[in-house]
C-alpha positions in Angstrom: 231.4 212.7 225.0 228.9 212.2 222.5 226.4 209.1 221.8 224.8 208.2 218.5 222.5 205.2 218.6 220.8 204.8 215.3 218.2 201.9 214.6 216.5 200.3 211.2 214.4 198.5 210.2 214.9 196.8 206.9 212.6 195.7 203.9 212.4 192.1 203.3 214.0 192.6 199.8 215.2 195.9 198.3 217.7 196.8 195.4 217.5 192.7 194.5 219.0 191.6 198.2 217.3 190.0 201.1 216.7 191.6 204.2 219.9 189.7 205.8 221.9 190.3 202.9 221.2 194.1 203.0 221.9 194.0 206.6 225.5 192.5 206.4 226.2 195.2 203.7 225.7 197.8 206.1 227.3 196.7 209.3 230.6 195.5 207.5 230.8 199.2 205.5 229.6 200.7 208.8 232.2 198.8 210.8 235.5 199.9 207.6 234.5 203.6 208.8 236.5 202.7 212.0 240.0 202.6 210.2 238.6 205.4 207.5 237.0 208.6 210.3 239.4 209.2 212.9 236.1 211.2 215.1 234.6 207.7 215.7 235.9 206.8 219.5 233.9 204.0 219.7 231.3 201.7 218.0 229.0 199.0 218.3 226.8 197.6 215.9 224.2 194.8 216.2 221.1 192.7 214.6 218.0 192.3 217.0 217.6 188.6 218.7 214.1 189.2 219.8 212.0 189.6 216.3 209.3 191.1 218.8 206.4 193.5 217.1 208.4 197.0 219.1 212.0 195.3 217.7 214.4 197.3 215.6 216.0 194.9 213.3 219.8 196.6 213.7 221.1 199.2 215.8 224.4 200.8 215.6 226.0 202.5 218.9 229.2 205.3 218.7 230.6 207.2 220.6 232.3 210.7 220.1 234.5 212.9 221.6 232.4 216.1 220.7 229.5 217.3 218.5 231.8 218.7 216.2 233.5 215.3 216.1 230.1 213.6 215.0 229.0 216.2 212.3 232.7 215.6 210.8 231.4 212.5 210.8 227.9 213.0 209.5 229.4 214.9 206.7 232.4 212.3 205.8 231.8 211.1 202.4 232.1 207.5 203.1 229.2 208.3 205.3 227.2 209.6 203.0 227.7 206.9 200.5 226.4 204.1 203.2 223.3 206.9 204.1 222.3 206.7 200.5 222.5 203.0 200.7 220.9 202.7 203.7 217.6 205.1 202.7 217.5 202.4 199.8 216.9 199.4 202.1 215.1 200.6 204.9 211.8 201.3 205.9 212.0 202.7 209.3 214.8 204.6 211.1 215.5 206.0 214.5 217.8 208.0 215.9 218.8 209.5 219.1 222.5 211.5 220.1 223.0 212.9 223.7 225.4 214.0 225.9 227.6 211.8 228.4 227.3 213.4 231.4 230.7 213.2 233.9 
């Protein structure tokens, strides 16, 4: 199994939207991937509750059977349409995918 854990951090306004309203744009087209790429085994996403300086202000959590499984993701085209979105509203982005040990 495969995890992807992905964190942003948003700008205060970006293409006319505030920071919150760009943030509930992403996790509700994040979260209709579910029913759209069959690869996604699992997937959490949320906003950050502690505002502190070190504080990611979303992250998003998924799990995958295999690395092939996440690249079919990565080159879905729905996911590419919320990447491009994403690069628009963001100004800082993580990312870290590892292997589930048994």
């Amino acid at each position: 199994m495969i995890r992807h854990i992905v964190m942003w951090k948003f700008a205060d306004e970006a293409m006319g939207k505030r920071k919150e309203e760009n943030m509930e744009i992403v996790r509700s087209r994040l979260l209709a991937l579910r029913d759209i790429v069959p690869e996604i085994r699992g997937m959490e996403i949320g906003k950050d509750i502690l505002h502190s300086e070190m504080s990611y202000d979303m992250a998003l959590y998924m799990t995958f059977d295999s690395m092939e499984a996440l690249e079919v993701y990565k080159v879905h085209p729905e996911h590419k349409k919320i990447s491009a979105f994403v690069k628009e509203v963001r100004i800082g982005r993580a990312c870290v995918d590892f292997e589930i040990e048994a």
